[in-house]
C-alpha positions in Angstrom: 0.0 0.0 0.0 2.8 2.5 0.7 4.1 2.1 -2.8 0.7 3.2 -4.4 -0.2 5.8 -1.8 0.8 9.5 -2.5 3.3 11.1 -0.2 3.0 15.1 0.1 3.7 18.0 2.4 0.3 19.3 3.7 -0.5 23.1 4.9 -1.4 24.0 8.8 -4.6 24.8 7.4 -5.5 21.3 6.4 -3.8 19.9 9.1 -5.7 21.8 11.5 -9.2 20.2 10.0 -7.9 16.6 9.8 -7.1 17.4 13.6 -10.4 18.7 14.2 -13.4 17.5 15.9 -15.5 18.1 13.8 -14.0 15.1 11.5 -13.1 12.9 14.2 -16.1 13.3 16.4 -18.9 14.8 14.5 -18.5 13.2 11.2 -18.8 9.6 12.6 -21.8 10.3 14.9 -23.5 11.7 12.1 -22.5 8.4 9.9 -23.5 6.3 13.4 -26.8 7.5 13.6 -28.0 7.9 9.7 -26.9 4.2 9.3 -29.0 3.3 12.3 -31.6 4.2 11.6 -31.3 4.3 7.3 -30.9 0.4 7.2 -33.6 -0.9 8.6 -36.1 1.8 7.0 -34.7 1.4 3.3 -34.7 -2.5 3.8 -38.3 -2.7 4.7 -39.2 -0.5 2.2 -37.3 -3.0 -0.3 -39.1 -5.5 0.7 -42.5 -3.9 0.9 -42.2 -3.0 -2.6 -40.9 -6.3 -3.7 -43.4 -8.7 -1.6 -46.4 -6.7 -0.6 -46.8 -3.9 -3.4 -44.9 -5.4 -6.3 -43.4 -3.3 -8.9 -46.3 -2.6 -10.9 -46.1 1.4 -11.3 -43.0 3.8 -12.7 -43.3 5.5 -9.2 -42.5 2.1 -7.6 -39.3 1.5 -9.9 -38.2 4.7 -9.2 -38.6 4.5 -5.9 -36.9 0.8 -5.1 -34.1 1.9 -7.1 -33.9 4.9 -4.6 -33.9 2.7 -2.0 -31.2 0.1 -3.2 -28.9 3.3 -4.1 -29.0 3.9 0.0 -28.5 0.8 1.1 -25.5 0.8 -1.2 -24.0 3.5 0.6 -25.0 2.6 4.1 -23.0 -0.9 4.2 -20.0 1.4 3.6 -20.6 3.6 6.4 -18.9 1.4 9.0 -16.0 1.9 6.7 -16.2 5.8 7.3 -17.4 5.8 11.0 -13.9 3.8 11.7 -11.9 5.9 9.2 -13.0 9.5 10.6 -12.5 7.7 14.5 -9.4 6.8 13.9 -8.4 10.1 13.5 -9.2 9.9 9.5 -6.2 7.2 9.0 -7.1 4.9 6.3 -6.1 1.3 6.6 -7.8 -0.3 3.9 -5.5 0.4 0.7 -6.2 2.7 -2.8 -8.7 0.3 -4.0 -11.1 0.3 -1.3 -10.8 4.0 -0.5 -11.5 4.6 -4.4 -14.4 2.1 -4.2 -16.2 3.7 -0.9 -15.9 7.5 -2.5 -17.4 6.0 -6.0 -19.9 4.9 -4.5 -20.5 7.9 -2.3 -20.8 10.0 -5.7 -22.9 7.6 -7.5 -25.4 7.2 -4.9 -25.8 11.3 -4.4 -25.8 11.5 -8.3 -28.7 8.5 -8.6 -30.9 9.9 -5.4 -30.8 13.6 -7.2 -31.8 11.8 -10.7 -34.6 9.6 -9.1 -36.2 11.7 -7.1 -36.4 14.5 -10.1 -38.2 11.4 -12.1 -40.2 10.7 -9.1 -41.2 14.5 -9.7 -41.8 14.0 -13.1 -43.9 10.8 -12.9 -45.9 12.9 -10.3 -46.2 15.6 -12.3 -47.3 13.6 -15.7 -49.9 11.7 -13.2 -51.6 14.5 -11.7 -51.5 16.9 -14.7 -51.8 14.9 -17.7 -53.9 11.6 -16.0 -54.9 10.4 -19.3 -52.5 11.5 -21.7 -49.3 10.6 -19.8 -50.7 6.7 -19.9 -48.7 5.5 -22.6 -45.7 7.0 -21.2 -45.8 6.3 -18.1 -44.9 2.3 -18.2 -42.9 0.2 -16.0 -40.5 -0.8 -18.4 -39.8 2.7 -19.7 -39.4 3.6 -15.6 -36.8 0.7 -15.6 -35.0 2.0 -18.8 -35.1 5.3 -17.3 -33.5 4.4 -13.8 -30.9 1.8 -16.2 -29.6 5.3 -17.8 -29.7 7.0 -14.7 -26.9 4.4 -13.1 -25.2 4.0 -16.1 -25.0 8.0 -16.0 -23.9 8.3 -12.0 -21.4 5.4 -12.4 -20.0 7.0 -15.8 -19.3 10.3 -13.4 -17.4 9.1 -11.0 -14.6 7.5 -13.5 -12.5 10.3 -12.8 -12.6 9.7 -9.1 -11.9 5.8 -10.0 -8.7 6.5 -12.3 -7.6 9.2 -10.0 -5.3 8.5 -7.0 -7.2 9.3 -3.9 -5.4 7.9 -0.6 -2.4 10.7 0.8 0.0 10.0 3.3 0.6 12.7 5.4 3.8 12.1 7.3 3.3 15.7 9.9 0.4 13.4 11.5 1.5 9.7 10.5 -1.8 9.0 8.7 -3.1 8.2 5.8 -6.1 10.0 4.2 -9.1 8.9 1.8 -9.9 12.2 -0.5 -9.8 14.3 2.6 -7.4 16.7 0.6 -6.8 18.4 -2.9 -3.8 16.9 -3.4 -5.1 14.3 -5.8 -3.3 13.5 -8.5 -5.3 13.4 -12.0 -7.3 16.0 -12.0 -5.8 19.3 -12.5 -6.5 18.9 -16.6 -10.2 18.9 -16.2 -11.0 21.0 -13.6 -13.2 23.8 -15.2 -15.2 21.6 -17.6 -15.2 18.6 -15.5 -17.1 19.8 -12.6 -18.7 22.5 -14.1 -20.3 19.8 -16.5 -21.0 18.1 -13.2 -22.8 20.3 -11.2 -24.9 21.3 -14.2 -25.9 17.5 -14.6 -26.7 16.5 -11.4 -27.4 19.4 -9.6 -28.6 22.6 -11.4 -30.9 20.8 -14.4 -32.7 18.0 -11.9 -33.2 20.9 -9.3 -34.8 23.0 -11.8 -37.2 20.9 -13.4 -38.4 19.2 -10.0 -39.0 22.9 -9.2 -41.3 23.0 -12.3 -42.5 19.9 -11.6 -43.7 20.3 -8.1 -45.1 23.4 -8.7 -47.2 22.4 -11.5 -48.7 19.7 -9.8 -49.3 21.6 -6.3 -50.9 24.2 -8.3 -53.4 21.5 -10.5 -53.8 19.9 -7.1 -55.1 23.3 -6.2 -58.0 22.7 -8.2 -62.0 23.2 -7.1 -62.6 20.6 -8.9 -60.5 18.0 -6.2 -62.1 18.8 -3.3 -60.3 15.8 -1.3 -57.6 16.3 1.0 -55.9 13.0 1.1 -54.3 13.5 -2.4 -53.0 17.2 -1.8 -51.5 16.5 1.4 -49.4 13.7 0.1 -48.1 15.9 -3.1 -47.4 18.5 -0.6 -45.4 16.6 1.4 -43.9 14.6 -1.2 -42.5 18.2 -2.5 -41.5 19.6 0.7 -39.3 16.6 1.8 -37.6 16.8 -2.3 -37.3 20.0 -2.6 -35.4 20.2 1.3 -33.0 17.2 0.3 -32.3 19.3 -2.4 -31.8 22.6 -0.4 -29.8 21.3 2.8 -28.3 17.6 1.7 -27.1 18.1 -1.8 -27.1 21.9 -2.4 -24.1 22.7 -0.6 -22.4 19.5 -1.2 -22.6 20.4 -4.9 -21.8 24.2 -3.8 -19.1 24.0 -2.5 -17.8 20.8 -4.1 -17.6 23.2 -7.2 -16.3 26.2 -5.4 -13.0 23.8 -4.0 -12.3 23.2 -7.3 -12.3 26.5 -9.2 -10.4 27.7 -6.4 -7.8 24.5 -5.5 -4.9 26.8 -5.6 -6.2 29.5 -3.9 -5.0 30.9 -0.4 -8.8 29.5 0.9 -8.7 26.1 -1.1 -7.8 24.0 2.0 -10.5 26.2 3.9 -13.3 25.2 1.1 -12.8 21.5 0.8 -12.8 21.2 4.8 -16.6 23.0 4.3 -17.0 20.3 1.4 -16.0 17.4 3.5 -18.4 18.3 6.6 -21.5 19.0 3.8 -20.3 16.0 2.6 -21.3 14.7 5.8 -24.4 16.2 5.9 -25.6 15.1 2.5 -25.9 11.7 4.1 -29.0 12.4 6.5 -30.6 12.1 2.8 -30.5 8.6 3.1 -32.8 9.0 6.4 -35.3 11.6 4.8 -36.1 9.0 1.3 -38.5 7.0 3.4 -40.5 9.9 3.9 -40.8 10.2 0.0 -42.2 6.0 -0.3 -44.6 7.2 3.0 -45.8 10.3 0.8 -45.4 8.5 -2.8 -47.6 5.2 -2.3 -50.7 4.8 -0.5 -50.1 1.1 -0.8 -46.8 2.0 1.2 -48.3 3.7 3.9 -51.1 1.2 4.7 -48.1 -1.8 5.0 -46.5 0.6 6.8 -49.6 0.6 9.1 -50.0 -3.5 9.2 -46.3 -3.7 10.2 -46.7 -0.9 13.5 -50.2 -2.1 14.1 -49.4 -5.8 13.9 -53.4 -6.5 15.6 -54.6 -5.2 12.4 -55.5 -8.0 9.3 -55.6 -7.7 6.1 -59.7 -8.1 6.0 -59.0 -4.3 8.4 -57.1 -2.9 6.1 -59.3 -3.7 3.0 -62.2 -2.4 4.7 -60.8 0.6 5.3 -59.6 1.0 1.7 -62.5 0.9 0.6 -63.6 3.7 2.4 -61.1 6.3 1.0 -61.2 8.0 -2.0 -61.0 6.1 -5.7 -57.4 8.1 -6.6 -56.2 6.9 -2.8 -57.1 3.1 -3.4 -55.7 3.4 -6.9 -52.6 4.5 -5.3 -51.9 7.5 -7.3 
């Protein structure tokens, strides 16, 4: 491992965040508690939509293929609790600290993509019922979420070429992409991540925007005088739109902003803010539940057998058919 990892002088800047509490203390509480309680949420929800609902609607694809992009992610958080507590000394070689951050990006890159076609499918649903039929298949859903791996995987090849572990002799450690001194990337800076952000960032953020508005406002409507539906779609939007706003905004914010300014006097300062939003971003992997809860009324009501195990089936058909057509149909 030595031979492959990169040796380099760091600044008192960046050796003053590796140091910090914030890294070694924060950081791994944070990655503690979102795997906790992320697990066991996203695998019941994999196995509600795979046993009990069955993936017969686009919203369903999309949203099992959410839920298998967080469980990806949350088996390798025991890799970064122990990293970041051990002071953020890597032990487990180049390939596996490569592997870990690829898988980091792709699952940020997938959640932002799914959850703008999760908009979308709502959207098409709510404000074109009838017309949106023929598009809105299961197989076009699964060709959709097919291209949206393919995509997330294809942006992280940089990070997968790129040399990413540093040792950093002032502190006897070894980092994981905890600073800018990676080798392989100071050719595509600019268009790289510029590219990047725009793709899985600005564009999804823009039309879920559209998306949400549109249906909150045809929601709106006289003409649907129940509650159920708007409630749902309001919620559904609010928990999107704050994923977007506090998890991946300023990941992608300043993820940019390190970049364009890597040799700058502030660099180091920038990708320590990156790092910690980094962080952040994860709690997303808590909040997608809360989009199956508020995107299938199937969802909810196995949701409700499983907390309310006196209740049978016979229960929960008879009270199905007392709500609303579009709730049964589980628009």
């Amino acid at each position: 491992m030595g031979d492959e990892t990169n040796r380099t002088s760091i600044s008192e800047d960046v050796l003053a965040y590796l140091r910090s509490p914030w890294l070694t203390k924060f950081a791994p509480a944070v990655y503690t508690v979102v795997f906790l309680i992320s697990l066991p949420l996203n695998l019941t929800a994999i196995m509600i939509f795979l046993c009990k609902i069955q993936v017969k609607t686009p919203a369903v694809v999309f949203m099992l293929n959410l839920a298998v992009a967080d469980i990806l992610l949350v088996v390798l958080m025991p890799f970064e609790i122990i990293y970041r507590s051990s002071g953020n000394h890597w032990v487990m070689g180049e390939g596996m600290c490569r592997f870990v951050t690829v898988v980091s990006f792709c699952n940020m890159n997938c959640s932002i993509l799914l959850m703008t076609s999760i908009s979308v499918d709502r959207f098409l649903s709510v404000v074109y019922p009838m017309q949106s039929l023929l598009w809105r298949t299961v197989s076009r859903a699964w060709y959709v979420c097919l291209f949206i791996w393919m995509v997330s995987i294809a942006s992280a090849v940089p990070l997968l070429i790129s040399q990413l572990t540093v040792r950093i002799d002032q502190l006897n450690i070894t980092v994981c992409y905890d600073t800018t001194a990676h080798k392989g990337f100071e050719t595509i800076y600019f268009h790289y991540f510029t590219a990047y952000i725009s793709i899985f960032f600005l564009l999804p953020f823009i039309v879920t925007i559209f998306c949400y508005a549109g249906t909150i406002r045809s929601l709106s409507s006289p003409k649907i005088e129940s509650t159920f539906k708007k409630s749902r779609s309001v919620c559904l939007c609010i928990t999107v739109l704050f994923e977007f706003i506090i998890c991946f905004g300023p990941t992608n914010t300043f993820f940019l902003l390190n970049y364009l300014n890597i040799n700058k006097p502030f660099g180091d300062s920038m990708y320590f803010a990156y790092i910690m939003s980094f962080t952040i971003s994860s709690i997303s992997c808590c909040l997608d539940p809360v989009i199956y809860y508020c995107g299938s009324s199937k969802f909810v009501k196995y949701i409700y057998s499983l907390v309310c195990c006196g209740k049978t089936e016979a229960d929960h058909k008879q009270k199905d058919r007392r709500l609303p057509v579009f709730y049964r149909a589980g628009i």
